[in-house]
Structures are given as structure tokens and as C-alpha cells.
N, C-alpha and C positions, 0 to 999 in steps of 0.2 A: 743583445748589444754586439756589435760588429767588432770583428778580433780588429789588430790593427798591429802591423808591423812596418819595421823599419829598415830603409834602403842599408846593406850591407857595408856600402862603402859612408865611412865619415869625412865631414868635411873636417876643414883644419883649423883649429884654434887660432887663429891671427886677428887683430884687429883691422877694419878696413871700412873707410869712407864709403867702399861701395856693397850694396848687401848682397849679400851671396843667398843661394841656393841648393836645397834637397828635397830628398823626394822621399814618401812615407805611401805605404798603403793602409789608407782610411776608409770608412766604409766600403768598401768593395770596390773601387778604384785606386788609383794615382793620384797625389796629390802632391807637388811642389807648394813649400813653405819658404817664405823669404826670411833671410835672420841677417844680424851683422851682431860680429864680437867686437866687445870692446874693452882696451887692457890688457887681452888677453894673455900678453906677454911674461904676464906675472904671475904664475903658473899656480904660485905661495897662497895668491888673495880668495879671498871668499868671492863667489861668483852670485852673483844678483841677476833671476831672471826676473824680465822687464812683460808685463800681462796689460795691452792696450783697452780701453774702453767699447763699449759696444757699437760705434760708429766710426775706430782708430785703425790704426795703422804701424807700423814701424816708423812711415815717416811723419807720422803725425804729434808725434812726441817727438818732435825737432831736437835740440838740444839738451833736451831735460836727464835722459838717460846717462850720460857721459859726465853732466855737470854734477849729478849725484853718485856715480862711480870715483870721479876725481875725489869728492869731497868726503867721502867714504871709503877711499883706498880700496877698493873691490872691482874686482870684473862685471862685463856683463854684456848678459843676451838679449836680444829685443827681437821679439820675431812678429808675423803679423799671420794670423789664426787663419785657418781657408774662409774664402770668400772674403777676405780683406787683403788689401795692399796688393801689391803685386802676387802673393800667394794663390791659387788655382779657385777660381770663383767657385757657388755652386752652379749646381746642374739649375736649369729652369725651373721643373719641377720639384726642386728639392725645396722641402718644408721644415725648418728646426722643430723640432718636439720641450716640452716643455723643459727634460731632464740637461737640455744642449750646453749649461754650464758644466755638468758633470760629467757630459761624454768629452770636453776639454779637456777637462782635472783630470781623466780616470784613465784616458786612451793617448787625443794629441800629444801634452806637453811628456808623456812619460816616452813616447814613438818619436818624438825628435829630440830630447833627449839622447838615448840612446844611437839614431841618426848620424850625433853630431860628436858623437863617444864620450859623455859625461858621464861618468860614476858616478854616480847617487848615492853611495854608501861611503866611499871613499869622500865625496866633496858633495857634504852635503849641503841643499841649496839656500836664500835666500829667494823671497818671491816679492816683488815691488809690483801692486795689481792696482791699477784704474775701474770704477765701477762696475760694470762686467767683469772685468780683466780681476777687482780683489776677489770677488763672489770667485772664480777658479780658480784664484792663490789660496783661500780660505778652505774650500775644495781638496784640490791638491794636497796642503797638510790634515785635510783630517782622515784622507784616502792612506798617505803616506808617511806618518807620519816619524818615520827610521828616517829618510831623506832630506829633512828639512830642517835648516836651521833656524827659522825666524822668516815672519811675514808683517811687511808694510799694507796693508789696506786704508785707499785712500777711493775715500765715496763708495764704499761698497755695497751692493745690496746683498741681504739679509730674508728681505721674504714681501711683494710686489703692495706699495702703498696708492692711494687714490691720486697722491701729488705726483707719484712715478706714469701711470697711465695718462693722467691729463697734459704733461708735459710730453710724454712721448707721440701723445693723439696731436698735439702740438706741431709735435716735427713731424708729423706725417703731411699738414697743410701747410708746409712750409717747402718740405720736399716737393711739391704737388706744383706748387706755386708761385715759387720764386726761384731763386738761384741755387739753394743749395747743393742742388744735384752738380751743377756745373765745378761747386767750391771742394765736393769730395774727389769729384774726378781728378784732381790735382792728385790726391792722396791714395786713389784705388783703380786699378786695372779695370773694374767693373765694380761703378758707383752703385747700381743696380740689386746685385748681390750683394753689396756690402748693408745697402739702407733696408731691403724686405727682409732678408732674413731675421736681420732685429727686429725690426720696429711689428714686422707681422706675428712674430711669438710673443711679444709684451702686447702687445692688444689684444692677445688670443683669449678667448673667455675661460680656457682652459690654465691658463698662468696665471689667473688671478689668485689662488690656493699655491702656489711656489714658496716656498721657505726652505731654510737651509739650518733648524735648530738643533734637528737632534744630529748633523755632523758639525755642527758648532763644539756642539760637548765632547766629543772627539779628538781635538786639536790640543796638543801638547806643550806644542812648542811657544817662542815667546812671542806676541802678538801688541803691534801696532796700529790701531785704524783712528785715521783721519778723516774729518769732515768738514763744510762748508758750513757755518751756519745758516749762511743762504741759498743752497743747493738746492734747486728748483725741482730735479729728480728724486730727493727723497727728503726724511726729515732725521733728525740725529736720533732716533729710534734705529737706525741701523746700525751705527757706530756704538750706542749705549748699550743696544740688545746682547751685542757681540760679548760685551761686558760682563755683563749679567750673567749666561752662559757659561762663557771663560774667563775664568776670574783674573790669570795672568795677563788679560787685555790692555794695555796703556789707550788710553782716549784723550785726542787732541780735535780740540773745537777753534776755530778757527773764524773769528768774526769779519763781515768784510766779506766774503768769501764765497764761491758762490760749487759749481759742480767741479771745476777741475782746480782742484789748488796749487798745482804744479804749473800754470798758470797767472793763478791770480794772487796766491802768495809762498811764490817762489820761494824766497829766503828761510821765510818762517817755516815751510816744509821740508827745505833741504836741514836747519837746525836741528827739527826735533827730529827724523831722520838719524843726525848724524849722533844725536844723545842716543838716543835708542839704539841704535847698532854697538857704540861702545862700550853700554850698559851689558851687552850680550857677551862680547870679547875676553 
């Protein structure tokens, strides 16, 4: 596993409409990560980092981020993973390996982090993760779990089902064949990197055996997952499983509802969100 350190200088805690930039050495390169704080004024608040989906972006969670910091009185970070958003693509020939949720958890989010000068002992975090993005927050606290206060998991996977392949073999003819390509370029520097990277390690014959049980049992702290009951990319065995596992799990089902509920029921997710965190308080 490739060490991975972080640029000396941090940037500065401000909130700002426009997202800023650092830079990390990851695998054996350079790699600039885009972020924007938000709140950050409020030095007091619990800080919520913000873990995008595996086709997102910073800007791709529009609004969402800020209207759940408001409504939660918390800070918070949203950054966008290499080879997403404006963040430094990969190489052409770069191939994620099955483990690439856990070289996030284990390496990125701790290397900017530190980057961006967060104490992690001192302020410990909050993780609010989208599909990909919960699978690394779930990650994260079972790697760390001294630094974490509490994780929201919304759609997360858990271990690669027949509905998740078929749907994702989905978006690869979709990709292929219509516009999508054009509708990510809005949202990524290099559509390109953003969509093979994914979509080529969830079809890998070698990902279909991927689970995440025995750091499930790991996880300490207080746990939140949400799901779609209509979620095209998994089935509420991911959310349940979690449960099972960790017993301290809350599980909110969500009818209606399909893979991003943030989304499709906004409200209802920002509510039980906001119980859940004051539950913790």
C-alpha cells in the first residue's frame, strides 16, 4: 500500500462559494484535491465531512451539503476524490484495484485531513457518505475509530449484489450511447476518469467477492444508514446487513425513493438526519 503524505502547508478554514485547492502525495505522485468549507466560521460546531458517490463530485451535491449543515448547526467539508471533479484525474493507465474504497478510508481522507489542519482527536469527525462515498465513511470509522463521532450512510454498499452489476453494466450502455458523458462533463474536469474508473472495477470479475463485514463489527461509534426502497443499485440488505452487524445501526427505509435520497426525499432525509445527530449531542 503506497504511503501517502500531506502538503505541508494548510489551507484555511473559511467558508467560500468558490472551492479551493491542495495538494497531497498519493500514490507516488501529486495529486490536487478540490474542497470547499462550509460554516466554517464556527470554529464551536461539529464538522461533517461530506463523501460523494461513485460517479459525484463536489459539485454534484449542489445544495445539499450547506442545507444539511444549516439544519444541523455543523460545519462542513465536501471535497471531490482524485479522478473526480476538478480534483487531478487518473493516469490513463491507472486501474482501481478492488480494495480502492479502502485505500480512501485508510490513506486520502486521513492525507487531507491533515492537508487542511484538522485534528482528528481534538475534533472529532462526522462522516455524511453517498453510496461509494458511505462504504468510505463506514471504512473510515472502522479504520478509526478514536476520530469519529457518528456516520450518516445513505445508499451504501456493503458487499456487490446482482441488482448493483446489472444496473451499473446499465450505465456503462448508457455512457457508450447517449449523452451521459456530455451531462458529467458539467461536473468533472475528466468525465472519462471519473466514469472507467468506477464502472470498470464494479464489473471486474474480481469485485464480485467485495464485502465489508468483518470491518463492519469494528465500528463503534453511532451509525445512521439510509436507503431508497427503490434503489436500483442495491437492495435494503445493505442497510439491514449494517444492522445486523452493528447493533447500534438506526435504519431508515425510505418509500418512494429510489438511489439518491438527498434527492428524491430531501426533507425526510434532512429530518431524520437532524434526529439522529441530536440523539448524539
Amino acid at each position: 500500500m503506497s504511503a501517502v503524505m500531506a502538503s505541508p502547508a494548510a489551507a484555511p478554514q473559511t467558508s467560500s462559494t468558490i472551492p479551493q485547492m491542495v495538494e497531497l502525495n498519493w500514490g507516488g505522485r501529486r495529486v490536487r484535491i478540490e474542497h470547499q468549507w462550509l460554516r466554517a466560521e464556527d470554529a464551536s460546531a461539529p464538522l461533517m465531512v461530506f463523501l460523494h458517490e461513485g460517479l459525484g463530485s463536489l459539485s454534484m451535491w449542489r445544495d445539499f451539503p450547506a442545507a444539511l449543515c444549516e439544519a444541523l448547526g455543523c460545519r462542513g467539508l465536501v471535497y471531490s476524490r482524485p479522478g473526480y471533479g476538478q480534483s487531478t484525474p487518473r493516469d490513463q493507465d491507472e486501474h482501481w484495484a478492488p480494495d480502492f474504497m479502502h485505500r480512501q478510508a485508510r490513506e486520502v481522507l486521513p492525507a487531507l485531513l491533515d492537508a487542511l489542519g484538522v485534528d482528528t482527536v481534538k475534533d472529532r469527525l462526522w462522516l455524511f457518505g453517498h453510496s461509494d462515498g458511505g462504504s468510505i465513511a463506514l471504512l473510515y470509522a472502522a479504520s478509526f475509530p478514536s476520530r469519529i463521532s457518528g456516520v450518516i450512510a445513505m445508499a451504501p454498499h456493503i458487499l456487490v449484489e446482482d441488482v448493483s452489476v446489472a444496473s451499473i453494466a446499465q450505465t456503462r450502455i448508457q455512457y457508450l450511447q447517449t449523452d451521459l458523458r456530455q451531462k458529467l462533463a458539467r461536473h468533472h474536469a475528466d468525465p472519462d476518469s471519473a466514469f472507467w474508473g468506477w464502472n470498470d472495477i464494479w464489473l471486474h470479475p474480481d469485485f464480485r467477492s467485495w464485502h465489508i463485514d468483518a470491518e463492519l463489527a469494528s465500528i463503534t461509534c453511532p451509525l445512521l444508514a439510509v436507503q431508497g426502497v427503490n434503489d436500483e443499485y442495491g437492495t435494503l440488505e445493505q442497510v439491514r446487513g449494517i444492522a445486523r452487524v452493528a447493533p447500534q445501526c438506526q435504519v431508515v427505509e425510505l418509500a418512494g425513493c429510489g438511489h439518491s435520497p438527498h434527492r428524491d426525499q430531501r426533507d425526510r432525509l434532512i429530518e431524520a438526519a437532524r434526529h439522529f445527530f441530536q440523539q448524539q449531542r
